[in-house]
N, C-alpha and C positions, 0 to 999 in steps of 0.2 A: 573318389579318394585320390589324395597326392602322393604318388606312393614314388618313391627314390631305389633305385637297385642298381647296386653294384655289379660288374661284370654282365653289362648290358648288353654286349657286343659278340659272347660268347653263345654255347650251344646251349647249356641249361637258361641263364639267365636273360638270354633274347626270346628266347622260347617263352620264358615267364612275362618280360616285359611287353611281346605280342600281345599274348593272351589276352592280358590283364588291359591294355587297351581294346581289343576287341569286346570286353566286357565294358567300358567304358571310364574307366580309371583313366586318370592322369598321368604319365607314368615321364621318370626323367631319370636317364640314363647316363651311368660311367662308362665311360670308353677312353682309350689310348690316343688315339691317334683324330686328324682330320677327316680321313676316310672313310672312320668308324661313324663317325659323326654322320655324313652323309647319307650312309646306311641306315642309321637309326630316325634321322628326319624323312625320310623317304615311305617308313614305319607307325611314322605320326608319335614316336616316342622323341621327345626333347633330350640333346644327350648333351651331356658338363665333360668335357676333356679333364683328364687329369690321371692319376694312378694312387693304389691303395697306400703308400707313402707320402702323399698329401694331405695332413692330417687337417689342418684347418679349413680344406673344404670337406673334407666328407662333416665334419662337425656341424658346418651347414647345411651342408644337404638335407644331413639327419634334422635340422631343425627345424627347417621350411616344409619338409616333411609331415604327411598325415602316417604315413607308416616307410620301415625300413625293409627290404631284403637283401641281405648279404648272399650274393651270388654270383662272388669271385672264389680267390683264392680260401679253402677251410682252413688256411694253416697260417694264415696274415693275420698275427697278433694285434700289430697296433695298429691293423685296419680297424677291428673288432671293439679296441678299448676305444678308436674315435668315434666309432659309431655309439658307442655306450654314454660315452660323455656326451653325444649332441642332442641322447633319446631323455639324458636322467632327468628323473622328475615326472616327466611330460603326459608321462599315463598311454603313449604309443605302441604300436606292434614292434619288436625286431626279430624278422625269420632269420635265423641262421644256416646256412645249407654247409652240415658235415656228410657222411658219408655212414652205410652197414658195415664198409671194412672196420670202423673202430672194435666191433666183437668180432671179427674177421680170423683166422689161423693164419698165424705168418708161414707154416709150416709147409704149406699147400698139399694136406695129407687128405686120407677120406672123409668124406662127410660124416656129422655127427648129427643126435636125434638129438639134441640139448636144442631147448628153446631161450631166449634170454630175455629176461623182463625189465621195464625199467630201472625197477629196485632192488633189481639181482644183476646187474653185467658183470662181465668177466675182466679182471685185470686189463688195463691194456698190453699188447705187444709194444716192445722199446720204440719202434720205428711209427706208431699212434698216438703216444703219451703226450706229446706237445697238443694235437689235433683236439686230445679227448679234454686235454685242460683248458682248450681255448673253447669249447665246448660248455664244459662246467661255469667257467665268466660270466659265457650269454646267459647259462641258466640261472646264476647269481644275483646275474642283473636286475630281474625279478623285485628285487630287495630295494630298489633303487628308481625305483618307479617306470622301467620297463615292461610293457608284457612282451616279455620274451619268447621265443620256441625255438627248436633246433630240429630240424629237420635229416633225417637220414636216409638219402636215395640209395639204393641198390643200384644193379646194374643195368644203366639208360639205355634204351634204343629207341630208332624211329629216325625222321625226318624233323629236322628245326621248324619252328612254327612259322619265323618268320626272316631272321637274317640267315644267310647262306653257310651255317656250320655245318660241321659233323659232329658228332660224340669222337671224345678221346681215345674212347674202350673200344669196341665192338669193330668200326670201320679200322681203328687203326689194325686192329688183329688181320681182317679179312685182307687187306694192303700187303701185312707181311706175308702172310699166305699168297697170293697172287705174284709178291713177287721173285720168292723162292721155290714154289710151287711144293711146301711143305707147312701143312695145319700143323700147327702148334697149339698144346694144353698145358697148363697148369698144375706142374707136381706132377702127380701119377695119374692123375685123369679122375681121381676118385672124387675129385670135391664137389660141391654142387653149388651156382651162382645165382642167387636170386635175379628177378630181370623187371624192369616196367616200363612203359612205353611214355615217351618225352610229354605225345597228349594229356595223360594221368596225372606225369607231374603238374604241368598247367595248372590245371585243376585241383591238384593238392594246394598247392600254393593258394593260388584263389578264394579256396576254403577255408584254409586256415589262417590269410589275413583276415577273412570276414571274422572267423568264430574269434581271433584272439583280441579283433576289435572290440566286439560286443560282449565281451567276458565281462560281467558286472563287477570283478574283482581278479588279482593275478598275485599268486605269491610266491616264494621261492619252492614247496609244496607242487603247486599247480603249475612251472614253469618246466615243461619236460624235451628230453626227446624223442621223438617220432621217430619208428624205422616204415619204413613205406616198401613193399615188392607189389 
């Protein structure tokens, strides 16, 4: 499969686009810079310079495309509506990679026994509401002859698969810690972080361009989000 992913260059989305060549996908990557480029051919992923404000190539990309993953920025609106427009019609996958903060406490108080379901989440907090509506689009999309999905990682850890990142989370804490020589928590300490490991992700991703491909049918109904720990 020809599969195109944004934020190619990064810890989740280089992670994804290894992978996914290790499995034997074609896989062609956005990245910033020359350097990244480098990186990514090095990788055996083919990577397209450019940035999520380039709208008329991501609308290529998406076209020349057998499937999409958005995995850049969750909060890059008119990344999202170009990738929408280059998928409509087409009967293609678009993952979208949001986040479990969107049901998240802004409050950082203790943990609660509430589970939340698809068809039951909780309000968003003010500082998600953008996130959760760019969110809702992808799952829209549906309607429009996308198979869509939205994906919701918890909290990443581990080793990149293949380009030389870190996670944003986890290593940046342990950094401050090291170099103030004081662990820092969240709130009162009371809350509790879901966590999975970046290999898992891989593989989620993997799985769920296969099933969303082979879905003999997709509609706004069956276009959901996924929380993954």
């Amino acid at each position: 499969m020809n599969v195109f992913i944004t934020g190619a260059a990064g810890f989740i989305g280089g992670s994804i686009a290894t992978g996914l060549v290790q499995k034997g996908h074609h896989v062609t990557g956005l990245v910033r810079s020359a350097e990244q480029a480098e990186e990514l051919t090095a990788l055996r992923i083919v990577p397209v310079v450019g940035t999520l404000d380039d709208k008329a190539l991501l609308i290529e990309q998406a076209r020349r495309a057998d499937a999409v993953i958005n995995a850049a920025s969750s909060d890059h609106l008119g990344a999202v509506l170009a990738l929408i427009e280059g998928l409509e019609g087409s009967d293609k996958p678009l993952l979208h990679t949001s986040g479990s903060s969107i049901v998240g406490d802004a409050s950082g108080g203790e943990h609660s026994d509430v589970i939340y379901y698809e068809d039951n989440l909780p309000a968003p907090t003010s500082d998600k509401a953008a996130r959760v509506a760019i969110d809702d689009r992808v799952i829209a999309s549906a309607q429009e002859g996308v198979r869509s999905a939205v994906l919701c990682n918890t909290l990443i850890y581990g080793h990149s698969l293949g380009v030389n990142r870190d996670s944003v989370q986890l290593p940046s804490l342990v950094k401050k810690a090291r170099k103030s020589g004081v662990v820092r928590h969240v709130g009162s300490g009371g809350n509790i972080w879901s966590n999975v490991h970046i290999d898992d992700v891989v593989e989620l991703y993997a799985l769920a361009l296969e099933k969303t491909r082979l879905a003999p049918s997709i509609s706004l109904k069956a276009a959901k989000r996924h929380f993954w720990t």
